[in-house]
C-alpha positions as CSV (number, residue, x, y, z in Angstrom):
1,X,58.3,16.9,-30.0
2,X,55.0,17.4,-31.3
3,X,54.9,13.4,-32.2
4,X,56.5,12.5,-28.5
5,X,53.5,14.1,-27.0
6,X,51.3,12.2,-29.6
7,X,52.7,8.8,-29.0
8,X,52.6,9.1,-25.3
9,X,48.7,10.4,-25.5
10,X,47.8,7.6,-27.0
11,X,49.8,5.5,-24.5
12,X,48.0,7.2,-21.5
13,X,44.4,6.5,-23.0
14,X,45.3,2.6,-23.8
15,X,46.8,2.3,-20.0
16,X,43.4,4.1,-18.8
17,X,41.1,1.5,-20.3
18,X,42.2,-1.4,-18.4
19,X,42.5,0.6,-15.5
20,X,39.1,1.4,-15.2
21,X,37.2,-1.8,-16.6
22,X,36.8,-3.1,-13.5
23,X,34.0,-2.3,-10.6
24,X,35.6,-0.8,-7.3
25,X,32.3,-2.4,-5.9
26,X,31.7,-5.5,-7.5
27,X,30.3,-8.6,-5.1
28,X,30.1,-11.7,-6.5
29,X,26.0,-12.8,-6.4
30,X,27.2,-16.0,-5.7
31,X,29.0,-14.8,-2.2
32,X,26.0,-12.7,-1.0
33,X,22.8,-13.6,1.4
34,X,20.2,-11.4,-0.6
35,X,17.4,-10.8,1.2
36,X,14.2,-10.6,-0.3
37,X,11.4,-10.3,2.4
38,X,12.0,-9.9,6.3
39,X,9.2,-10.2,9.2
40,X,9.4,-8.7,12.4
41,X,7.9,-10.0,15.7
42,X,8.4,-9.3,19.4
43,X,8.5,-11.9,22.1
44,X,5.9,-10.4,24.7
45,X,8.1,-12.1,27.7
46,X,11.8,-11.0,26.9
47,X,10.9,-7.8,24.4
48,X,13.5,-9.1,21.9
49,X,12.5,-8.4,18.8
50,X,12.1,-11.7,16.6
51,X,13.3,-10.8,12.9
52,X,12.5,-13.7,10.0
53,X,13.9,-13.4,6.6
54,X,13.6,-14.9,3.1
55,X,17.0,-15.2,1.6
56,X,17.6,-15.5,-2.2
57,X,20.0,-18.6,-3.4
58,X,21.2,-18.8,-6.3
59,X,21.2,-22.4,-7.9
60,X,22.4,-23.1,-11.7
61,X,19.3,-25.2,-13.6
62,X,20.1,-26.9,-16.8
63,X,18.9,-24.2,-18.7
64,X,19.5,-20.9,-16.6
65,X,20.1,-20.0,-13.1
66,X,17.1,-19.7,-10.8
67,X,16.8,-18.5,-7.3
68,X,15.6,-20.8,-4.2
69,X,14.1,-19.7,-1.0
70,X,15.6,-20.0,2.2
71,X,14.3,-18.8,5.5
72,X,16.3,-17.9,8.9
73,X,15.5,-16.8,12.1
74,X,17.7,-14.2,15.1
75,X,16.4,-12.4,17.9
76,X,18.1,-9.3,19.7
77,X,17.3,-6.7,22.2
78,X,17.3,-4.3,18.9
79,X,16.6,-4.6,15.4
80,X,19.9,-4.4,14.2
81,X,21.2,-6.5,17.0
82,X,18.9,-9.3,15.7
83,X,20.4,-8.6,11.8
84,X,24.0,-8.9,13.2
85,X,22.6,-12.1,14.9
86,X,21.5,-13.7,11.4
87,X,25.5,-14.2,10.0
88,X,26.2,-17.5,12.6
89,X,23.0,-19.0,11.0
90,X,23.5,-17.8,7.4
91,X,27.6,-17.5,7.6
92,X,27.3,-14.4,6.0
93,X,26.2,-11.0,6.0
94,X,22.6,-10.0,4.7
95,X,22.3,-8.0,2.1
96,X,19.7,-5.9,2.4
97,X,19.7,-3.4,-1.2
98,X,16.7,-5.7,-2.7
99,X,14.3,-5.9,-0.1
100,X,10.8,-6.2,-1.8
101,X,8.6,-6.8,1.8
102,X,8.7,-6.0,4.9
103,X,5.8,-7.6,7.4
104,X,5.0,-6.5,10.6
105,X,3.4,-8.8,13.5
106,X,0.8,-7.0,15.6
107,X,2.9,-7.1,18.4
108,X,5.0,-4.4,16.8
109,X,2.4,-2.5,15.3
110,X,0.3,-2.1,18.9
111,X,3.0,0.1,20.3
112,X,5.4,2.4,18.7
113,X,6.9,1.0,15.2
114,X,9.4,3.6,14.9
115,X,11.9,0.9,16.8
116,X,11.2,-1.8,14.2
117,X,11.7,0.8,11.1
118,X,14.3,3.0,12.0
119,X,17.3,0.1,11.3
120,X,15.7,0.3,7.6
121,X,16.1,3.7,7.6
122,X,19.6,4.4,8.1
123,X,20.7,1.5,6.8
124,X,22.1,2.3,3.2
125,X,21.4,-0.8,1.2
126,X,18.0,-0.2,2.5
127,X,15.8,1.0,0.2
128,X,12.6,3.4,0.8
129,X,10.2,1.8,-1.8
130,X,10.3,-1.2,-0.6
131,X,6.6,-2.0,0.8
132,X,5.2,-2.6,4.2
133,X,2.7,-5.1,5.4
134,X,0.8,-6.1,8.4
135,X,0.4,-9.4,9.3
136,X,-3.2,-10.8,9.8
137,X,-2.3,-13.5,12.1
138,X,-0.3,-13.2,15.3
139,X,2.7,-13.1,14.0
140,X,4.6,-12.2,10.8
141,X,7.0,-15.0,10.4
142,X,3.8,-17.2,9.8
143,X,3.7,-15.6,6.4
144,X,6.6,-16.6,5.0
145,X,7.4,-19.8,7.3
146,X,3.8,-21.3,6.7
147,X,3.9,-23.6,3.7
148,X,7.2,-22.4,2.9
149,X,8.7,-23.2,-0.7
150,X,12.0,-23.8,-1.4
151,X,11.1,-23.5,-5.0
152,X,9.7,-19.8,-4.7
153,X,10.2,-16.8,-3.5
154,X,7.3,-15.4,-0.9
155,X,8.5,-11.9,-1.9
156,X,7.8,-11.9,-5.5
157,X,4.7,-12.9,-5.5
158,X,3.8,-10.5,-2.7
159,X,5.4,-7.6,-4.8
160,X,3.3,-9.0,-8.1
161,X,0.2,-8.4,-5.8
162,X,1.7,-4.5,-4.8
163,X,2.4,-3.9,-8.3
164,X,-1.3,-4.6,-9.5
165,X,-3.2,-2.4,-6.7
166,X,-5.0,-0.4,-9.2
167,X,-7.0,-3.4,-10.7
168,X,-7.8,-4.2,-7.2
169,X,-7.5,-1.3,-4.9
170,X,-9.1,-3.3,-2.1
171,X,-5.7,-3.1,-0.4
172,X,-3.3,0.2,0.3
173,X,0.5,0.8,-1.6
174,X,2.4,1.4,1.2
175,X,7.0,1.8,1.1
176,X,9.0,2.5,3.8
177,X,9.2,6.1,2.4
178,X,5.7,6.5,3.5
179,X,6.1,5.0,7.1
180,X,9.2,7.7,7.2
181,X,7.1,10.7,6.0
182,X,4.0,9.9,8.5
183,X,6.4,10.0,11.6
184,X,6.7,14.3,10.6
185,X,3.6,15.2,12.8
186,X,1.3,13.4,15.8
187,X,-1.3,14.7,13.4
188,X,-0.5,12.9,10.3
189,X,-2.2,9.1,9.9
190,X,-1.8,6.5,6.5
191,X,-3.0,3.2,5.9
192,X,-1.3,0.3,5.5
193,X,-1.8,-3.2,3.5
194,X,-3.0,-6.5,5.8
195,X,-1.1,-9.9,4.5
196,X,-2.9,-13.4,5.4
197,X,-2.3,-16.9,4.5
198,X,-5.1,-19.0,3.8
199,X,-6.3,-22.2,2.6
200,X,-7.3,-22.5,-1.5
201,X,-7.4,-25.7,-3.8
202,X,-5.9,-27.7,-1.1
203,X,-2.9,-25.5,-0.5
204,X,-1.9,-22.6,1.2
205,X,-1.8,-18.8,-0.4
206,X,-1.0,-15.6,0.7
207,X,-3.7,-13.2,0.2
208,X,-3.3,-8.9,0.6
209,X,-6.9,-7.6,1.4
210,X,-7.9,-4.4,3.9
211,X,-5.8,-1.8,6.2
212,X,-4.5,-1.0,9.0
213,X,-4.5,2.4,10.3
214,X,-1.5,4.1,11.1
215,X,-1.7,6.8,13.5
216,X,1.7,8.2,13.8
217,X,3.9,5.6,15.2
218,X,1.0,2.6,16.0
219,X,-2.0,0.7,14.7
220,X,-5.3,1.9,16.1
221,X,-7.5,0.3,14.2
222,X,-8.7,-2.0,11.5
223,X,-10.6,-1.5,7.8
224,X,-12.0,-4.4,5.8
225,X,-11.0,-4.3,2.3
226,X,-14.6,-2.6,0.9
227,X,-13.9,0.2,3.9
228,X,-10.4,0.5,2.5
229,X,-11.8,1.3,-1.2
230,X,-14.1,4.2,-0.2
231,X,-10.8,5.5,2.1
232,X,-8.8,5.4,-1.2
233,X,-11.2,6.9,-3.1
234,X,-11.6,9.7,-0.4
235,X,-7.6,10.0,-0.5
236,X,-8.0,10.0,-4.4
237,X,-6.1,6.9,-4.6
238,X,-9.0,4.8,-6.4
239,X,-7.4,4.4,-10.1
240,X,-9.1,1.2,-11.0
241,X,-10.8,-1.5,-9.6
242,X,-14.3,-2.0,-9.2
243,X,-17.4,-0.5,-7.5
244,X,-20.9,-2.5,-6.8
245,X,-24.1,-0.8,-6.7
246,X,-26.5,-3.5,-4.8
247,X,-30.7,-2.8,-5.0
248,X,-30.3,-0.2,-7.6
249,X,-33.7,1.0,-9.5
250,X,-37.6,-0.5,-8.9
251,X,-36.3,-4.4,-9.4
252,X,-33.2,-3.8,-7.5
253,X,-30.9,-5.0,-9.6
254,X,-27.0,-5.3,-9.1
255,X,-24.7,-3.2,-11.2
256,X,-20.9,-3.8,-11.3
257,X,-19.0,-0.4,-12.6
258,X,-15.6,-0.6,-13.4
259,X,-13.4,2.4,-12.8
260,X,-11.3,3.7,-15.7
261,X,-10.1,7.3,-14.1
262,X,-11.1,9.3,-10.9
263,X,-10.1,12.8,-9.3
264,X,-11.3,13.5,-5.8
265,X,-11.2,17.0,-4.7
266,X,-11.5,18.3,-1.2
267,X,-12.1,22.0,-0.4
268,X,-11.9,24.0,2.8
269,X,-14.8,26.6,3.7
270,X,-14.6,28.4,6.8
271,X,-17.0,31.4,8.2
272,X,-18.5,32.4,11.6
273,X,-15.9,30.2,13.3
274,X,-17.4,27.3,11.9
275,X,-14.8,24.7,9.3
276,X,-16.5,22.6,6.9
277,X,-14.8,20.2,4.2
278,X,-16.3,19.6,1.0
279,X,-15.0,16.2,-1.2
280,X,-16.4,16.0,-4.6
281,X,-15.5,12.7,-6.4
282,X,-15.7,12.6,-10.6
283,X,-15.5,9.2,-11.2
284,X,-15.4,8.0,-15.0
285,X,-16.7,4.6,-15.2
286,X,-18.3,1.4,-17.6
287,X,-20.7,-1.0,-16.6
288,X,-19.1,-4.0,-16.3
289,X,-22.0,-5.9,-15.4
290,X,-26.1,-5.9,-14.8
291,X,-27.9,-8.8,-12.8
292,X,-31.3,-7.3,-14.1
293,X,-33.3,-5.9,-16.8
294,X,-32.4,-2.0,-16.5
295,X,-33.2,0.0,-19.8
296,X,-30.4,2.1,-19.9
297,X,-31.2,2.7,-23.6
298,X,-34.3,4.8,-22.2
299,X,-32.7,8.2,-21.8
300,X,-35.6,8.9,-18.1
301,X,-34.4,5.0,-17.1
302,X,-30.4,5.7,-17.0
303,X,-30.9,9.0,-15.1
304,X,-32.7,8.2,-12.3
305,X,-30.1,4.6,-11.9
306,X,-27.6,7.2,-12.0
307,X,-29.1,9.2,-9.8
308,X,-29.5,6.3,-7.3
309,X,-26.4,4.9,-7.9
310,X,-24.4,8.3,-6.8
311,X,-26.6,8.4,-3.8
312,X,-25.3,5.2,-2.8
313,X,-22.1,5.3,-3.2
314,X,-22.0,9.0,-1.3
315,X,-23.7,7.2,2.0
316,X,-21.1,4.8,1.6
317,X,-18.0,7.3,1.4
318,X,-19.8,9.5,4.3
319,X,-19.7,6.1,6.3
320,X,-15.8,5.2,5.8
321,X,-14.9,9.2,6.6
322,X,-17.7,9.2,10.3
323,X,-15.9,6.1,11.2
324,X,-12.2,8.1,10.6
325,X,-13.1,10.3,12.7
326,X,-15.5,9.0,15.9
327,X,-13.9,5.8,16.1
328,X,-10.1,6.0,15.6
329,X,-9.7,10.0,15.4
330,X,-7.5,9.5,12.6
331,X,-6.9,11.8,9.3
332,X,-5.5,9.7,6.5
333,X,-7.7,11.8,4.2
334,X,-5.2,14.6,4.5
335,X,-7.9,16.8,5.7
336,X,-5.7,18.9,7.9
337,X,-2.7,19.3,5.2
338,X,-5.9,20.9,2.6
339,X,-6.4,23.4,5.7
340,X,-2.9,24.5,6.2
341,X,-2.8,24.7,2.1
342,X,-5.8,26.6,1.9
343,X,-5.9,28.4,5.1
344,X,-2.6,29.3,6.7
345,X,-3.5,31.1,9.2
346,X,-6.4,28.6,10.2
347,X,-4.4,26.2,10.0
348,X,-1.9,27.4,13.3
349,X,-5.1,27.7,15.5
350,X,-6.0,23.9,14.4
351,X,-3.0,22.3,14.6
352,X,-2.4,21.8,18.0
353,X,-6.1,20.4,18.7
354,X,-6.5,18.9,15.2
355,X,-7.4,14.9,16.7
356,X,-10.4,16.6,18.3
357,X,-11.4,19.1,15.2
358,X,-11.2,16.0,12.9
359,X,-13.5,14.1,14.9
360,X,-16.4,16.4,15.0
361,X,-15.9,18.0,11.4
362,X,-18.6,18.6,9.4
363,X,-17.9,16.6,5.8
364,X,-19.7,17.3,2.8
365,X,-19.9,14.3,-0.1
366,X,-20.7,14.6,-3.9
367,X,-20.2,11.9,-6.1
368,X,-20.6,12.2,-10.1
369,X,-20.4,9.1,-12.4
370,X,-19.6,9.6,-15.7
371,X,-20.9,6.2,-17.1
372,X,-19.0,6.2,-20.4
373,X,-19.1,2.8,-23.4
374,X,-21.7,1.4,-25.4
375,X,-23.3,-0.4,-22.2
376,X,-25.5,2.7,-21.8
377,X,-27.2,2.4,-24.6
378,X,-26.9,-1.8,-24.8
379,X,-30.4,-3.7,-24.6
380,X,-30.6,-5.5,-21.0
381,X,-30.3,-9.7,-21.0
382,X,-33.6,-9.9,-19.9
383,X,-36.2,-7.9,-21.7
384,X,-39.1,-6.0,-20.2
385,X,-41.4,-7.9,-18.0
């Protein structure tokens, strides 16, 4: 009995594994319209919605298989409408699970976006980390339709560009996930990346530089990229990049500091009625670069530059926060989340005026450098004059 029960054991557990080999889900690449980056537009006279895409095809090389770029165009009253309306031009349905880009035409962003997103959110081959542009020019389907090549996909290189932010954080990292998150509150505001295409070496490039400003469900405004990098490093989003010091010390020399690591803090003080915000910045960076003949070696020489360079790089934070506030009334520093963290019950009186608190809050600055590497104590190009 004992070797019945064996035998037919053994006989269940051979049957099992060809059973189960196969994927209940499997789709054949070959079968599928991947899409890689879409654009969204609206027709100012009919209100349809204009939705461009970048589909992946896959075409066999003589060495491997490579991918080709093929764009298509539908319209519809709705978002999804205008995705049902790609399968007469494509034959197929999209498939949407490896969306890299997403870019919005400022027709869409000047009024309420939640239309143009929400598709992308319920959808559930959609994912969240996929990241969101603005266009630059009129319309978004300029971006990928302008100079378009079969031979490459827009997408990629756009996400190559996304993916190395830090070493030029002149630009914000914005998904979907974020868009989602922003729509919580009226109060809440994020930045998001401008896209362009634009003449270099006799061809045509994309190029990601400076924000657009978010303010719940529509763009209000505009940074340009060196605007953007004081807002990130107000939003302690600054992990890299670059920082220029012009007219620094008695020859005014330029200094180019490169950013290895940064923490911004921002505290909340409140008394007689009155709310003030403190943001102290410790930035640890190297000099990457000195147009003059500063003696950092000499010990009085490399404080006061120090000195001098904090100083202007506070004015220039202070600038990037007034303008947040006076001219587009917007918090994507977070300032009002620090207050409900830090202050509760503060934070219920606020909330329901916040727009106009933000705009007339009083915002303290302190910058440190921590000017690290063996440029400190390096002998200048020149010499002493």
């Amino acid at each position: 009995m004992k070797q019945i029960k064996k035998v037919l054991f053994i006989l269940f557990i051979i049957s099992s594994s060809f059973l189960n080999t196969s994927c209940w889900d499997y789709k054949d690449v070959e079968r599928l319209n991947v899409v890689m980056s879409f654009a969204v537009d609206k027709d100012v006279k009919t209100k349809e919605y204009i939705l461009t895409v970048e589909v992946a095809r896959p075409e066999s090389g003589q060495n491997q298989a490579k991918y080709m770029s093929d764009i298509y165009e539908s319209r519809g009253s709705t978002l999804f409408y205008a995705v049902r309306n790609l399968i007469p031009r494509i034959g197929k349905k999209a498939f949407w699970s490896h969306v890299e880009i997403g870019i919005l035409g400022k027709g869409v962003v000047s009024e309420d976006i939640t239309p143009a997103i929400d598709f992308f959110y319920r959808d559930p081959e959609a994912r969240g980390d996929m990241f969101i542009l603005v266009s630059k020019k009129e319309t978004a389907k300029e971006i990928l339709e302008t100079a378009h090549n079969p031979q490459e996909l827009r997408a990629t290189k756009l996400r190559y560009v996304m993916e190395n932010q830090k070493n030029s954080p002149r630009f914000p990292k914005t998904q979907l996930k974020d868009l989602i998150e922003n729509f919580e509150s009226k109060d809440n505001a994020i930045l998001i990346p401008l896209v362009d295409i634009k003449e270099a070496n006799d061809s045509m490039t994309t190029e990601i530089s400076g924000s657009a400003i978010l303010k719940y469900d529509r763009v209000v405004g505009y940074l340009n990229p060196e605007e953007t990098q004081y807002a990130l490093w107000a939003m302690n989003k600054l992990d890299g990049g670059l920082l220029v010091v012009q007219n620094v010390g008695e020859s005014n020399n330029n200094i180019t500091f490169e950013v290895f690591k940064n923490a911004t803090k921002v505290k909340t003080y409140y008394s007689n009625e009155n709310l003030k915000i403190k943001l102290s910045a410790s930035t640890t960076v190297n000099i990457g670069e000195e147009s003059g003949d500063v003696q950092f070696q000499k010990k009085e020489e490399k404080e006061k530059i120090k000195n001098q360079s904090e100083k202007i790089l506070e004015d220039r934070l202070k600038y990037v926060i007034k303008k947040m506030q006076t001219e587009y009334k917007s918090d994507v520093f977070s300032f009002g989340q620090k207050v409900e963290i830090q202050n509760t019950k503060l934070w219920k009186e606020l909330k329901p005026k916040w727009s106009e608190e933000f705009s007339s809050l009083p915002v303290e600055v302190d910058v440190e450098l921590l000017i690290q590497g063996s440029a400190m104590t390096t002998q200048p190009t020149k010499g002493e004059k």
